[in-house]
Structures are given as C-alpha cells and as structure tokens.
C-alpha positions as CSV (number, residue, x, y, z in Angstrom):
1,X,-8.7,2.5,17.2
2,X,-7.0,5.6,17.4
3,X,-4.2,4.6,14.4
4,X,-7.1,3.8,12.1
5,X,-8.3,7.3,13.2
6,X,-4.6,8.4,12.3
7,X,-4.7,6.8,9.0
8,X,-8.4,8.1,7.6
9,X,-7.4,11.2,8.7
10,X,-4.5,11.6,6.4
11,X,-6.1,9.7,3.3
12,X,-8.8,12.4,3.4
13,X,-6.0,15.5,3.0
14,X,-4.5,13.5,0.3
15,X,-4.4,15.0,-3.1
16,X,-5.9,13.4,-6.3
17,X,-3.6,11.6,-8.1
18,X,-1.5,8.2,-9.1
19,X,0.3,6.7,-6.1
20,X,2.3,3.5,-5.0
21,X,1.9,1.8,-1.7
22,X,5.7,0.6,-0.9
23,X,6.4,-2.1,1.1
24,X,9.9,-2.9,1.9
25,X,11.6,-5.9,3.8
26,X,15.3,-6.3,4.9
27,X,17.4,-8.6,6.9
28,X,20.3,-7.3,8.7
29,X,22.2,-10.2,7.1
30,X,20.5,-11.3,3.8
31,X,17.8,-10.4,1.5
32,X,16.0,-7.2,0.8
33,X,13.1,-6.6,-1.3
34,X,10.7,-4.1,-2.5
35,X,7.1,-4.7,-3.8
36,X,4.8,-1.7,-5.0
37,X,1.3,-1.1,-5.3
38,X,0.4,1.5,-8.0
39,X,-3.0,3.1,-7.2
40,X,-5.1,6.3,-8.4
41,X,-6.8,8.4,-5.2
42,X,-9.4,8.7,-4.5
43,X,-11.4,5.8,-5.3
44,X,-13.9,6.1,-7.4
45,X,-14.9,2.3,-6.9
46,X,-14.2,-0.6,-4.9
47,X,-10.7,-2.1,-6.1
48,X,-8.4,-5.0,-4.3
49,X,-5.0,-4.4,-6.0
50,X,-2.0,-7.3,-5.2
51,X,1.4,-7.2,-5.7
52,X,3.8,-10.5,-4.8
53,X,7.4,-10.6,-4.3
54,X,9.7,-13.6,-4.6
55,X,11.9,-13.9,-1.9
56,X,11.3,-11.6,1.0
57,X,7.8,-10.5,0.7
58,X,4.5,-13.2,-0.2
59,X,1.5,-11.1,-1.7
60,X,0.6,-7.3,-1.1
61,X,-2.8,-6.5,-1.0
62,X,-4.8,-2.7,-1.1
63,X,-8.5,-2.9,-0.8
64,X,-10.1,0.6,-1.9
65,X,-13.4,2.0,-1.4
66,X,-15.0,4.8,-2.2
C-alpha cells in the first residue's frame, strides 16, 4: 500500500524524542474533542498505548514496535 509506504517512510526520518499522536474530532454544529497519545520514538520495545475521550472520540490506540 503505497500510504503505508508514505507513513514508514517518514517515521524513519523522524528524530528521537517524546511525541503525542493527536487526534481531533469536530462537528460543524456540536462537539469537539481532542485526545492525545504521548509516546517516546523510536521504540525500543513493543508498546500498545490508549487514550479514551468522553464525548466525541471512543479509545485511541498506538501499537509500537521496534
């Protein structure tokens, strides 16, 4: 898949260090809500982080392999 492709491509030029993954829903009339992931790149081991929210967003999830 040429997006996966996309993706591992720019995960390998990213630098070492603390990150979030941000996920952000809105309605054009209604709620809006933001959940974040904290994570530290590269892996050094296999890790499935979560984060929930409560309105807009159910649970987050970031599997990371080494």
């Amino acid at each position: 898949d040429p997006k996966l492709d996309a993706v591992d491509t720019l995960l390998a030029a990213l630098p070492a260090g603390n990150y979030k993954l941000v996920v952000e829903a809105a309605r054009e009339v209604g709620g809006r809500e933001v959940v974040s992931v904290p994570f530290t790149w590269p892996a050094t081991k296999a890790q499935q982080l979560r984060a929930a929210g409560s309105s807009e967003l159910g649970e987050i999830t970031l599997d990371l392999k080494p």
